[in-house]
C-alpha positions as CSV (number, residue, x, y, z in Angstrom):
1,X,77.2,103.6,105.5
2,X,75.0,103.5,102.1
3,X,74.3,102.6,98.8
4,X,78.0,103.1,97.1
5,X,78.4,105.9,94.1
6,X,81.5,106.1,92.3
7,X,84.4,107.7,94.0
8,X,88.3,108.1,93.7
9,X,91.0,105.6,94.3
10,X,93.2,105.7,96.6
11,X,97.0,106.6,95.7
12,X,100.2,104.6,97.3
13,X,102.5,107.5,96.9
14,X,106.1,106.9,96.5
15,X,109.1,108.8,97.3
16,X,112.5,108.5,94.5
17,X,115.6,106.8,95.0
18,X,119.0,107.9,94.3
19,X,118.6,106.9,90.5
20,X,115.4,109.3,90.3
21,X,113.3,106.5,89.7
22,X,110.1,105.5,91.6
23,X,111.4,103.1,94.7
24,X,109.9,99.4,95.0
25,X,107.4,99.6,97.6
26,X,109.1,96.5,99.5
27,X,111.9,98.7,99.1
28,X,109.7,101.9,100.8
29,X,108.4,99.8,103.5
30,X,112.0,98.7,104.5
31,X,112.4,102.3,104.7
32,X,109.6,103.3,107.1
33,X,110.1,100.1,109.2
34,X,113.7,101.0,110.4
35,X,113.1,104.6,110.3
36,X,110.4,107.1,110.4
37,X,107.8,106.5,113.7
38,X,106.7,109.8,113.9
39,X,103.1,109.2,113.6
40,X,103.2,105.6,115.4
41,X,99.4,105.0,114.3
42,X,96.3,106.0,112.3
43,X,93.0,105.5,113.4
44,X,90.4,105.5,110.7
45,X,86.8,105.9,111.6
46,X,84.0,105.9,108.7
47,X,81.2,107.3,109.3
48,X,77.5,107.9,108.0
49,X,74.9,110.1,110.0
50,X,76.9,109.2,113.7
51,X,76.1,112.4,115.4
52,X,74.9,110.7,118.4
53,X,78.3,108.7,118.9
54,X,80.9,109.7,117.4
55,X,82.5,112.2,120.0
56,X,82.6,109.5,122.3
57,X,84.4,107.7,120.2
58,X,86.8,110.0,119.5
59,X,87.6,110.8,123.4
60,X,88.0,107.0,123.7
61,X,90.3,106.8,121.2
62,X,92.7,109.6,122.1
63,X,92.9,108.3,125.8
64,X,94.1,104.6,124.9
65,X,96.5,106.3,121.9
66,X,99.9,108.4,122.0
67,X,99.7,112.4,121.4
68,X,101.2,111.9,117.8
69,X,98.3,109.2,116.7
70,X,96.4,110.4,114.0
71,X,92.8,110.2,114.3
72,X,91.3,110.5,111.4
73,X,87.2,110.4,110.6
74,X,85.9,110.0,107.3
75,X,82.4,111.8,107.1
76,X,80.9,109.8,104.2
77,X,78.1,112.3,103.3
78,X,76.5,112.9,106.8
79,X,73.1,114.7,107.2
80,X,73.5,115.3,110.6
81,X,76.2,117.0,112.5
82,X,78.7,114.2,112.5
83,X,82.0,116.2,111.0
84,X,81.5,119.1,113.1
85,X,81.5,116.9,116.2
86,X,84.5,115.0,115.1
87,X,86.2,117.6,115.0
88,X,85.0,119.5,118.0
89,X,86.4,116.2,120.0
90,X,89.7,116.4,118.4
91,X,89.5,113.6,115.2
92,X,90.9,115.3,111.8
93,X,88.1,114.9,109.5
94,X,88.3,114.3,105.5
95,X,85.0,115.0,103.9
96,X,82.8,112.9,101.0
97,X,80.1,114.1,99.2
98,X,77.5,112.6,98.4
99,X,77.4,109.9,100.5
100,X,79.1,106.6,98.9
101,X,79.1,104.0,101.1
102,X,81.9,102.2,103.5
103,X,84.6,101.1,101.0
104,X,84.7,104.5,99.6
105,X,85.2,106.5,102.8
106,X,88.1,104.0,104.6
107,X,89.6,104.1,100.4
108,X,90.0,107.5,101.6
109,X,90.8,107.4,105.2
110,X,93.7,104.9,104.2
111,X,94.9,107.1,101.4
112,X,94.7,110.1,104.0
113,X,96.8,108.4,106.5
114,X,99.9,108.9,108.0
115,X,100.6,105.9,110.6
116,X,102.8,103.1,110.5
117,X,100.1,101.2,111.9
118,X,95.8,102.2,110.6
119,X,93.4,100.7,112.6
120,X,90.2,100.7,111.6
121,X,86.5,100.9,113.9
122,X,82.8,101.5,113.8
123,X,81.7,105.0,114.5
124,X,78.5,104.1,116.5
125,X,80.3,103.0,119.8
126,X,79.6,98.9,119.1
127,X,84.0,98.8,118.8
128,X,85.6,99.6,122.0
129,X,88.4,101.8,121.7
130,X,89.9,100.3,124.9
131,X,90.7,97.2,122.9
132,X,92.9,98.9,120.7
133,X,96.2,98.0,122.3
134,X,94.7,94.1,122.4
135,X,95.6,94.6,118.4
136,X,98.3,96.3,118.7
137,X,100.0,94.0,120.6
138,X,99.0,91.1,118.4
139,X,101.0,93.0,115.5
140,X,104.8,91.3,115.0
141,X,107.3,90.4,112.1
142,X,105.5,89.4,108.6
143,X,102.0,90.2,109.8
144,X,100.0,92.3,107.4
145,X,96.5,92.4,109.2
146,X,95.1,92.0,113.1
147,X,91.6,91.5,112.9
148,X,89.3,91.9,115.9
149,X,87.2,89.0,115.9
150,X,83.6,89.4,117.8
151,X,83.4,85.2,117.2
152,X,85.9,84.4,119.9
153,X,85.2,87.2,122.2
154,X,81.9,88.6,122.9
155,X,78.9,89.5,121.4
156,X,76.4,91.0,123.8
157,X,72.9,91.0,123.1
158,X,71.4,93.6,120.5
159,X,75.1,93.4,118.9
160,X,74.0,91.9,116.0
161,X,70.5,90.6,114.5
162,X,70.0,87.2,114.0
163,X,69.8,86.8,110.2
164,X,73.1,89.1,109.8
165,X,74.8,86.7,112.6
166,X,74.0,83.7,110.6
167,X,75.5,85.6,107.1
168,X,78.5,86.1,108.4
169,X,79.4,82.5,109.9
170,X,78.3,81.6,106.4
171,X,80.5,83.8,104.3
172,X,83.0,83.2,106.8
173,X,83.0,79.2,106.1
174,X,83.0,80.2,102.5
175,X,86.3,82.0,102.9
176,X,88.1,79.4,104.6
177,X,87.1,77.4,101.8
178,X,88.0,79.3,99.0
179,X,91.4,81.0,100.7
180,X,92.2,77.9,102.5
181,X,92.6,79.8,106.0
182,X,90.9,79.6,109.4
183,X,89.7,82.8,110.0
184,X,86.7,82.9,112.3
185,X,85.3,86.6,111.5
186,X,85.9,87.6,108.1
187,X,83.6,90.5,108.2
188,X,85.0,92.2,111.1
189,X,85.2,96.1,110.8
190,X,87.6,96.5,114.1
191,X,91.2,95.8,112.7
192,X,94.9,96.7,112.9
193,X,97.1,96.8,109.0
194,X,100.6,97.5,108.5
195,X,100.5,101.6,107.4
196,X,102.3,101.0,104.2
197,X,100.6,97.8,103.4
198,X,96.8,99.6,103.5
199,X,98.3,102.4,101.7
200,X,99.1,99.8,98.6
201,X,96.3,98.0,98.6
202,X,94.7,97.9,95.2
203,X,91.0,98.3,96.7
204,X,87.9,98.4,94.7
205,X,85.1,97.9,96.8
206,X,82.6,100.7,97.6
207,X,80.1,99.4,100.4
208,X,80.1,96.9,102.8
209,X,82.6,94.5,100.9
210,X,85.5,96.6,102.1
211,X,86.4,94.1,104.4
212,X,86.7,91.2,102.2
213,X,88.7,92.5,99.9
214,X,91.5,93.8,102.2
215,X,91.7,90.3,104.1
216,X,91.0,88.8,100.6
217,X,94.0,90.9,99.5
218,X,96.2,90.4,102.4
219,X,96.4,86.6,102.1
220,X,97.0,86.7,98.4
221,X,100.2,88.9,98.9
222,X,101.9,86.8,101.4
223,X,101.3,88.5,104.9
224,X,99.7,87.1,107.9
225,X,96.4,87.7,109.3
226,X,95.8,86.9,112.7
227,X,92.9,87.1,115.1
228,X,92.1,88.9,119.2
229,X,88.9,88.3,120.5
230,X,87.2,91.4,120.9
231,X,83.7,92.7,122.6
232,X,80.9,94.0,120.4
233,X,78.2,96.0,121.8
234,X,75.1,96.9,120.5
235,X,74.7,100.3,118.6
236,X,74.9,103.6,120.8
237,X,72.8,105.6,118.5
238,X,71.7,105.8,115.0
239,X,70.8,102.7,112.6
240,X,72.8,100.8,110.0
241,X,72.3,100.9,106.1
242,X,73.8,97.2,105.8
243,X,71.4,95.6,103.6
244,X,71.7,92.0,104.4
245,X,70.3,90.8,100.9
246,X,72.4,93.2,98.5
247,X,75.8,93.6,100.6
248,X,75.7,89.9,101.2
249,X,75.6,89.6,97.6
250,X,78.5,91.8,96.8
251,X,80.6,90.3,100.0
252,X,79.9,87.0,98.3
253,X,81.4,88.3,94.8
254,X,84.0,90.4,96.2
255,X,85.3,87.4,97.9
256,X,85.3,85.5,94.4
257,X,86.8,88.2,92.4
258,X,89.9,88.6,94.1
259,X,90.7,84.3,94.6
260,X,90.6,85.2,90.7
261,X,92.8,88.4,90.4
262,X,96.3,88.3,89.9
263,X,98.5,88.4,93.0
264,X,100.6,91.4,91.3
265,X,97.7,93.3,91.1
266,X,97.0,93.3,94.8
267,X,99.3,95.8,96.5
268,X,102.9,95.5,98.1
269,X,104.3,92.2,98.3
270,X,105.0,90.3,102.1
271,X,108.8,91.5,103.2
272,X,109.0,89.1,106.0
273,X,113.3,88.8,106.3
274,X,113.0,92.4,105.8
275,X,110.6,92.5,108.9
């Protein structure tokens, strides 16, 4: 993904109650948990310029998910042929124009989804789809977010550069400092939320920060995060726009702003007796 420009929010859309007033969305997700499953999961794949991978990816993901799964690829102002070969392998594509970085396109890949569960990977083959159901199965009562952590799993070579490895263990320690948590891999792109919950989430961020601010968010509110090791490959095609000066910059203030906001302004509130 690249630089961010400004885009739309995403909307939490919610249905009326008997009294023709807008429902509570504890009262919404109550709802959806002991009732609708007809889309059991969304998977959300931004993308930038992945022509080269992303077919694969797709195929991946429909083998290891059910026929009613959603999969869902946010073309993010591609040059290249990346939304035509989404959909030629089977993803449902939403398309942004001009290109405005990774927070924008999963704002709208969350606002465009349908699953109880959204799970969330890269689009150049480093996530492997077959570790999807190692998140899923991590997901239980009162948690919010499964996050895929390449720290305790594997990392093979090429997966990462050097100077990039060494920012994330830092803003990761930075984290745990300022959220008071043990989380070994803040920055990880390969997660599992609760549908509902990543609907609601009052996001902001436009590039690389995206991640941040929805564990940031996620803690504040109440739910659980936990952690699966994962494997994380190197890229199968293309190149990244992470800028390791600027994003790590805005990761960095990201991860202040929202120890700051107010936890009302975050998104829907943990249920966990409701659970």
């Amino acid at each position: 993904m690249s630089r961010a420009r400004a885009g739309a929010e995403p909307v939490c859309r919610r249905r009326n109650n008997d009294s023709g007033l807008p429902s509570h969305p504890a009262a919404k997700h109550k709802e959806r948990m002991s009732g609708d499953r007809s889309c059991p999961l969304t998977v959300v794949i931004a993308c930038h310029n992945e022509a080269g991978a992303i077919a694969d990816v797709v195929r991946r993901c429909r083998a290891v998910c059910e026929p009613a799964a959603q999969l869902l690829v946010v073309d993010d102002g591609s040059a290249d042929d990346t939304a035509r070969i989404a959909e030629q392998a089977g993803a449902e594509v939403v398309r942004l124009s001009p290109n405005g970085g990774k927070g924008r396109a999963l704002r709208a890949g969350f606002a465009a989804s349908r699953g109880a569960w959204v799970a969330t990977l890269d689009g150049d083959g480093q996530d492997l789809p077959e570790e999807l159901p190692l998140l899923r199965a991590a997901a239980g009562p009162g948690i919010g977010l499964v996050i895929g952590s390449r720290f305790r799993g594997r990392l093979e070579p090429g997966a990462i550069r050097p100077i990039n490895l060494a920012g994330n263990l830092g803003l990761t320690l930075l984290f745990d400092a300022l959220y008071g948590r043990a989380i070994s891999d803040s920055q990880a792109g390969f997660r599992l939320l609760d549908g509902d919950l990543a609907r609601s989430l009052a996001l902001r961020s436009s590039e690389y920060e995206i991640e941040t601010e929805v564990l940031a968010r996620v803690l504040r509110l109440g739910w659980r995060a936990v952690e699966v090791p994962v494997t994380r490959r190197p890229r199968a095609s293309g190149v990244t726009d992470f800028r390791t000066i600027a994003n790590g910059m805005r990761i960095l203030g990201t991860m202040v702003r929202c120890r700051m906001d107010r936890v009302a302004s975050c998104g829907l509130p943990a249920q966990p007796l409701d659970r």
